[in-house]
N, C-alpha and C positions, 0 to 999 in steps of 0.2 A: 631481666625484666620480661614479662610474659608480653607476646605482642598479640591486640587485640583485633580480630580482625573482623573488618565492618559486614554487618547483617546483609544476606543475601537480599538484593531487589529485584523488582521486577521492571525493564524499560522496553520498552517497544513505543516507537513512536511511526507514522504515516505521510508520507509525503508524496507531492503528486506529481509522476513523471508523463511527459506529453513528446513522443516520436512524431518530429513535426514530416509538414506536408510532402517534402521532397525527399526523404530518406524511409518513405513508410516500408517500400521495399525489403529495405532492412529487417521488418520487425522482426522476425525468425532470430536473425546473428544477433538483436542488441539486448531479444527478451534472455537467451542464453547466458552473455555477459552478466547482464544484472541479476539471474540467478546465479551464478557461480558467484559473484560478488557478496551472497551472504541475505539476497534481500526476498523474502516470498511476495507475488505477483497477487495481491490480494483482489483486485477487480482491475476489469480492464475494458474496452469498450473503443472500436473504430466510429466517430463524427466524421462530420463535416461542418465546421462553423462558418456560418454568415461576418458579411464585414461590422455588422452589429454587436454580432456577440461576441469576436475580438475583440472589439473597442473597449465591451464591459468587463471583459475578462483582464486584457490591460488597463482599467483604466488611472493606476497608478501611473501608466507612462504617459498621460494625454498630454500635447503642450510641446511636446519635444519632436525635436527635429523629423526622428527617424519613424516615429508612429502614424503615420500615415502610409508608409512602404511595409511595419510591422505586421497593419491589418489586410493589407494585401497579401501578402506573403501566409498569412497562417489560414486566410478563407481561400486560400489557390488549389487548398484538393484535400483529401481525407487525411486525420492524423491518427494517431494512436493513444489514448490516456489510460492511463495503470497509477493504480493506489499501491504504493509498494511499502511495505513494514521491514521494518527490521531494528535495531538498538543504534541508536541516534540515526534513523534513516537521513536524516532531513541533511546534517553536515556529511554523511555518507557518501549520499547523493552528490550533495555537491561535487564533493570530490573526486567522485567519477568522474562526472562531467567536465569537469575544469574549469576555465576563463571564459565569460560570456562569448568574447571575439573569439573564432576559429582561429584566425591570423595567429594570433597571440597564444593562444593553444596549443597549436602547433611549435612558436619556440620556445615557451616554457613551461609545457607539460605536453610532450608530444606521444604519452603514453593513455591519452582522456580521450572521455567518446567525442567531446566535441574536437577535439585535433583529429579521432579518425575520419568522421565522420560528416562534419560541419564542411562548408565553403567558405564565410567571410563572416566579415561583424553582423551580418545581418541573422543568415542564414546559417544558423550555429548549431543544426539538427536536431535537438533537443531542450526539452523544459525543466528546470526544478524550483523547487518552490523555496522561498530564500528565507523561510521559516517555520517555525511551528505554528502560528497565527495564520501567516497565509498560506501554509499547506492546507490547512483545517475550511479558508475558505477557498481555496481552487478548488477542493477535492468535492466540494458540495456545491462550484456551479459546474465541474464535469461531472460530478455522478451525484444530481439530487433529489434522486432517492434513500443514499447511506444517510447510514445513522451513527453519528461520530459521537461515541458515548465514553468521557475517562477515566481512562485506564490506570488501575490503582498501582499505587507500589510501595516500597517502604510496610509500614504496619499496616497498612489497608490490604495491601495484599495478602501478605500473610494471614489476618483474616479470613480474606475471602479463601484462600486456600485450605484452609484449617476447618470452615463449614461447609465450602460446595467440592472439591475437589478432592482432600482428603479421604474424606465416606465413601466417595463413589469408586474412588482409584482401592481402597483397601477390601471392601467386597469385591471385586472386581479379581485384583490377585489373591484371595482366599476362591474364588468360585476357580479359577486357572491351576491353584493348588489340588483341588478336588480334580476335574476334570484329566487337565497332563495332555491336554492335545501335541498333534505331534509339530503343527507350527502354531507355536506359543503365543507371537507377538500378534500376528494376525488375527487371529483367535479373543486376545482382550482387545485389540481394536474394535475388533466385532461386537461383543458384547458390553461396552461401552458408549457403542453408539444403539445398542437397544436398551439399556440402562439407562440413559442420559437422564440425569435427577430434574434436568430445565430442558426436556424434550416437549413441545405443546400436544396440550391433548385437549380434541375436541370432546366435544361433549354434546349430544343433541338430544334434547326432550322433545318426544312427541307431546303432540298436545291435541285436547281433544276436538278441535277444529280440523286439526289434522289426518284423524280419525273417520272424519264425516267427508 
């Protein structure tokens, strides 16, 4: 019996990682990690939040014990937040990271950034967003300006691949067949990105007010 194998899709998902106050240090070693890990660094951006805007950022934790020491601890100096992509980012992530508790971390997963990197239940070095819902909304109260727009897959994708992508990718290697430069890939890079079919293009009409 012929086995039939499932239609290729497209997954890319976004989650939002935060190198908290006391390991910012780090950023160099942990942005390295999480590239080798598979994941591209899609935006990134050094704050500093107010005890205010912890609170709102946490404010699923309000009420409990430790959130009062939580908003301390993440307005005590600059962090680091990165939009990071990659195919299931979000449990990805997670799994980087490990156990919320560093302690804990450390005995049963002492290979996670938070077992290298964390101190305690508090202070666990870094952030990940414990979904695709609220990656979607941390990611938009640390950087709101993006534009979280979804991302197709399945038959939408294909699609979309088949009208914007397809055309421009197949001129593209017919003009590199003509040509024959001697670095190839460079080359349609290049001309891809002067090609781009959804490149904006201004447009300015003079007018005759303009004129005078």
């Amino acid at each position: 019996m012929q086995m039939l194998m499932p239609e290729p899709q497209i997954f890319v998902e976004r989650t939002l990682a935060l190198i908290k106050p006391d390991v910012v240090d780090k950023e160099e070693e942990i942005g390295d990690l999480i590239l080798r890990s598979g994941f591209l660094i899609v935006q990134k951006r050094t704050l500093q939040l107010s005890p205010e805007q912890c609170s709102n950022f946490y404010a699923d934790q309000y009420g409990k014990v430790f959130f009062p020491n939580l908003t301390a601890y993440m307005s005590s100096g600059p962090l680091v937040a990165m939009v990071l992509a990659r195919h299931c980012a979000v449990s990805y992530w997670k799994e980087l990271l490990g156990p919320s508790s560093s302690i804990r971390a450390r005995r049963t997963h002492p290979h996670s950034l938070r077992a290298i990197y964390g101190t305690d239940d508090l202070r666990n070095a870094l952030h990940g967003s414990l979904s695709i819902s609220s990656a979607e909304r941390e990611i938009r109260f640390m950087f709101p300006e993006v534009i979280l727009e979804p991302i197709p897959a399945g038959l939408r994708a294909r699609d979309y691949l088949n009208l914007y992508v397809k055309p421009a990718l197949l001129a593209g290697l017919t003009a590199l067949c003509k040509e024959k430069p001697a670095d190839p890939m460079t080359w349609l890079a290049d001309w891809l990105i002067e090609h781009n079919p959804n490149k904006p293009r201004l447009q300015h009409h003079i007018t005759e007010e303009e004129h005078q």
